[in-house]
C-alpha positions in Angstrom: 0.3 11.8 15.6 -1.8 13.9 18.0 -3.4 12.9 21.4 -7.1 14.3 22.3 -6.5 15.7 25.2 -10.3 14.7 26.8 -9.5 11.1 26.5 -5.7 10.6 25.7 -6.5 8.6 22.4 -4.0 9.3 19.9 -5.0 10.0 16.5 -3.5 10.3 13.2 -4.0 13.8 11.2 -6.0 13.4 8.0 -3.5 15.4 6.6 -0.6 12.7 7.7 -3.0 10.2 5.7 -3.3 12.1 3.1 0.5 12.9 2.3 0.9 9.1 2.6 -1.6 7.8 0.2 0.1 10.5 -2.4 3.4 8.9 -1.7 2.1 5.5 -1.6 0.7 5.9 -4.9 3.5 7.6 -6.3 5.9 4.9 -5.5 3.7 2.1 -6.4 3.1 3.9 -10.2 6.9 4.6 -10.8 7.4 0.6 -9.8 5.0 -1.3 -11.2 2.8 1.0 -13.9 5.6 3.6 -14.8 4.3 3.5 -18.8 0.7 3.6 -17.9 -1.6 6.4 -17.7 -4.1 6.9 -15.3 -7.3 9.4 -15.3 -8.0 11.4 -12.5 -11.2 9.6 -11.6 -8.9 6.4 -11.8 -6.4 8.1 -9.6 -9.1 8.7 -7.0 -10.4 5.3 -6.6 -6.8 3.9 -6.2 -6.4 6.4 -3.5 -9.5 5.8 -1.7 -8.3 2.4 -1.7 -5.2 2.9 -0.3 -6.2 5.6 2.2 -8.5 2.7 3.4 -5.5 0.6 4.4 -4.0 3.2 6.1 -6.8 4.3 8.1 -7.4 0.6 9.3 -3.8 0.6 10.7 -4.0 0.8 15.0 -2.6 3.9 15.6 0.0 2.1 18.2 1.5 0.2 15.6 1.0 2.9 12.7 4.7 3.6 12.3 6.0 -0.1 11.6 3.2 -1.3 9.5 2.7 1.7 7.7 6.1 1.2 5.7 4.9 -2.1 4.8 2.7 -1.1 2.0 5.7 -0.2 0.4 7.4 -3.4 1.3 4.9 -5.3 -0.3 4.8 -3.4 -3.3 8.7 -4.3 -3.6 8.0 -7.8 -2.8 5.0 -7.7 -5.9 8.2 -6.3 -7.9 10.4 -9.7 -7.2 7.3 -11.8 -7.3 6.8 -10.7 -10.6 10.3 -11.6 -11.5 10.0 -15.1 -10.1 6.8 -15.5 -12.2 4.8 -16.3 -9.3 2.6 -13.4 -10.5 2.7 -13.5 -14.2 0.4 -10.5 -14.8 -0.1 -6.9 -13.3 -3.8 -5.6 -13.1 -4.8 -2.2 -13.2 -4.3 -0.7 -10.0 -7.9 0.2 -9.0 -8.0 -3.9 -8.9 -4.7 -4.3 -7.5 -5.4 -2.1 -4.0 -8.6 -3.4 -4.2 -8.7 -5.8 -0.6 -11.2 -8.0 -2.7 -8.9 -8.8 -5.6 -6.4 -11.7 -3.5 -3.5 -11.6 -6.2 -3.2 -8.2 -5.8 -2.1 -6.0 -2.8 -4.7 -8.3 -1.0 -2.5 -11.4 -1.9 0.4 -9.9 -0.7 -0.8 -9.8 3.3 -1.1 -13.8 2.9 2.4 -13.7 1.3 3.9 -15.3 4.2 7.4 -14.0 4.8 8.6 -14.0 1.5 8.8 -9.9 1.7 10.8 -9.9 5.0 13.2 -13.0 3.7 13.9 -11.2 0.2 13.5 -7.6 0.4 17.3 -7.2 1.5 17.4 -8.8 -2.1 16.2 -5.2 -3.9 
């Protein structure tokens, strides 16, 4: 995080974003589409979607909720295994904010990822 001097408003560094979303993405493709392959222009949408989330984080509470994307993907994980999501759409619909059984469906989750992640 950096602070503009003129007006003391902290920022987050594109570049911070960026290494992020690559992470993000990473994680979320060995979990849940580890025997899928994806094209580059596929690749870019999904990261565009998820660079969107990040970027909509407040920059005071960027370092708690920006761990929960990867929470939730966990939670998808043990959803999945509880069948309460029997299928797993491609993931330029699944971090899609429109698509609400997808990443979408996870913010309305209730607490089920803070109650079973200690389950992983």
């Amino acid at each position: 995080m950096q602070t503009n001097q003129k007006s003391s408003i902290m920022v987050i560094h594109p570049a911070s974003i960026n290494m992020l979303v690559d992470d993000t993405w990473n994680f979320a493709r060995d979990i849940l589409w580890r025997d899928k392959s994806f094209s580059e222009e596929e690749i870019a949408v999904i990261k565009s979607f998820i660079s969107e989330h990040y970027k909509r984080i407040p920059v005071k509470k960027f370092r708690g909720k920006a761990l929960k994307l990867h929470r939730r993907i966990c939670s998808y994980v043990l959803a999945t295994k509880k069948q309460e999501y029997k299928t797993l759409p491609h993931p330029c619909i699944w971090f899609n904010d429109l698509y609400s059984d997808g990443l979408a469906g996870m913010w309305s989750f209730g607490n089920f990822e803070s109650n079973k992640i200690s389950n992983l």
